[in-house]
N, C-alpha and C positions, 0 to 999 in steps of 0.2 A: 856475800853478794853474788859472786862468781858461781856459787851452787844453786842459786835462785835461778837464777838467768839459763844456767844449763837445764834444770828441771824446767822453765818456761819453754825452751825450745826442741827440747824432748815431748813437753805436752801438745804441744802445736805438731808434729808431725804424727802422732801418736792418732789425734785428733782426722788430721788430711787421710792418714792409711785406713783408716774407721771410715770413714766417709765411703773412699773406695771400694772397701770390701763391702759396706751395706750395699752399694750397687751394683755389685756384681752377686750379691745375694737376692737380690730385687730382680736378675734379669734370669736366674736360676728359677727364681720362681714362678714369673708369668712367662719364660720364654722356654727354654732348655727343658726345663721339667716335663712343663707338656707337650713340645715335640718327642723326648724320650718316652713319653706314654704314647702317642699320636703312634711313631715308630712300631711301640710294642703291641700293640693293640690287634685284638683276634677279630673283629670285625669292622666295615665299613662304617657302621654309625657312630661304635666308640672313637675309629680313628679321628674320623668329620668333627666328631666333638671334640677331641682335645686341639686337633688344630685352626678349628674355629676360634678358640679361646686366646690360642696364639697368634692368630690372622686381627683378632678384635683391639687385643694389646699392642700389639703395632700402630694399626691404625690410631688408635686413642692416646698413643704418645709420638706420633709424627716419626716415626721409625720405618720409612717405606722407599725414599729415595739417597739417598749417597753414599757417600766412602768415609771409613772409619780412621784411614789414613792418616797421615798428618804430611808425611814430604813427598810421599809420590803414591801415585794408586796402584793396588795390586788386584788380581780377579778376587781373592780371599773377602777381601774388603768391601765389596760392592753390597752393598743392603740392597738397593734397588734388585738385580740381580735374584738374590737369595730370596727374598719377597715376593716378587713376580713368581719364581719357584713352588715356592710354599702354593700362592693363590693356583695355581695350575691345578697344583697337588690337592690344594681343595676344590675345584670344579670338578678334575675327575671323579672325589669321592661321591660329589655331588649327583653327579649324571650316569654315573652306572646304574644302567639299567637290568643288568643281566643278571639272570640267576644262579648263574653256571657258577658250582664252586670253586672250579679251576682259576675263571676269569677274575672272582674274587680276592682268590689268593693271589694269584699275579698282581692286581693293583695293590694289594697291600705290601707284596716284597719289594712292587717298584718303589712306593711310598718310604718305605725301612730305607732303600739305597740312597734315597733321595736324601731324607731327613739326618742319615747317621753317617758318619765317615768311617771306615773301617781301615784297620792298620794295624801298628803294634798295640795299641787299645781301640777301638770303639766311643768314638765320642760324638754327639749330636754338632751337626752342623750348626756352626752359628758366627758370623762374621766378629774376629778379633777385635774387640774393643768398643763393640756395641753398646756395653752398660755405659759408658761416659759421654756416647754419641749425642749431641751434635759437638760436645765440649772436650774432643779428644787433644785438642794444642792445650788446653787451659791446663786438664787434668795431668797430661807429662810434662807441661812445666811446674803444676802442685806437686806432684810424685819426684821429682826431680830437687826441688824445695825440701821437700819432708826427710830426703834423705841425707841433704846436706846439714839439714836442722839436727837430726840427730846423732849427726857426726860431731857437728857444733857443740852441740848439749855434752855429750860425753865429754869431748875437751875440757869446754867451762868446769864440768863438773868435777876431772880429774887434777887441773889447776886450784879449782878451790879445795880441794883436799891435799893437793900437796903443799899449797899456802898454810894452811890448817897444821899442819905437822911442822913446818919449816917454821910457823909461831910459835907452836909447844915441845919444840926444841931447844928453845932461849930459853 
C-alpha cells in the first residue's frame, strides 16, 4: 500500500513539473523564439514581422502590465517595462523612413541590443517567470508541492520495500 501511495505522489509531481515545462515551452515558442529571430534578422520588415508576432501574443494573452515577482519587485521583473520596450522597438521599425543603409543598420543593431542580453551567453531578453504570469504565487507554491511530493513518494516507496523484505525474512 505504501508503494501505491509513494507512486501516487511521485505521479502527482511528475504531473505539476509537465505542466511547468509545457509553459515555458509555450512562451519559447510565441515569445523568445521570435524575438531571437526579430534580433537576428537582416532586415527592417523581417524584424517588424517577427516582433509583430510577439507584440500580438502579448497583447492576446494579457501579458502587457506587471511584475512576475512574488515578494518584492525587481527592474528584471517588470512586463509593463519590457513591453512598452519592445512597442517602441516596433514603432521605430515602423516609421523609418530612410533609405540610408547605414541608418538601417543602426536600427537594427539598436533593436539586437535591445531584444538580447549579452554576457557570458547571449540570451533574449525576457522577464523571469513570465510563462506562469499572472499565477506566479500559485505556481511556486505547486513547484514547492511537487518537490516535497516527490521526496514523499521516494520515502513511501522505500518503506514499502523495506516492509517488503522485513516480511520475506520471516
Amino acid at each position: 500500500m505504501k508503494k501505491i501511495i509513494g507512486f501516487l505522489l511521485i505521479s502527482v509531481s511528475i504531473v505539476i513539473f509537465g505542466i511547468r515545462v509545457s509553459k515555458n515551452i509555450q512562451i519559447k515558442q510565441n515569445v523568445s523564439g521570435y524575438l531571437k529571430r526579430a534580433a537576428d534578422a537582416n532586415t527592417i520588415k523581417l524584424a517588424n514581422q517577427e516582433l509583430t508576432r510577439v507584440i500580438d501574443y502579448l497583447e492576446a494573452n494579457n501579458l502587457t502590465t506587471g511584475y512576475t515577482s512574488i515578494f518584492y519587485q525587481t527592474p528584471n521583473e517588470d512586463i509593463g517595462f519590457w513591453y512598452e520596450n519592445l512597442k517602441a522597438s516596433q514603432n521605430e521599425l515602423t516609421n523609418l523612413e530612410s533609405e540610408s543603409a547605414l541608418e538601417r543598420t543602426n536600427v537594427l543593431i539598436k533593436l539586437r541590443e535591445t531584444l538580447v542580453d549579452s554576457g557570458n551567453k547571449t540570451k533574449v531578453t525576457v522577464p523571469k517567470g513570465l510563462e506562469v504570469f499572472p499565477n506566479n504565487t500559485l505556481w511556486a507554491i505547486l513547484t514547492l508541492a511537487a518537490f516535497i511530493l516527490i521526496v514523499s513518494g521516494i520515502v513511501f516507496i522505500a518503506i514499502g520495500y523495506d516492509n517488503d523484505a522485513k516480511k520475506n525474512s520471516n
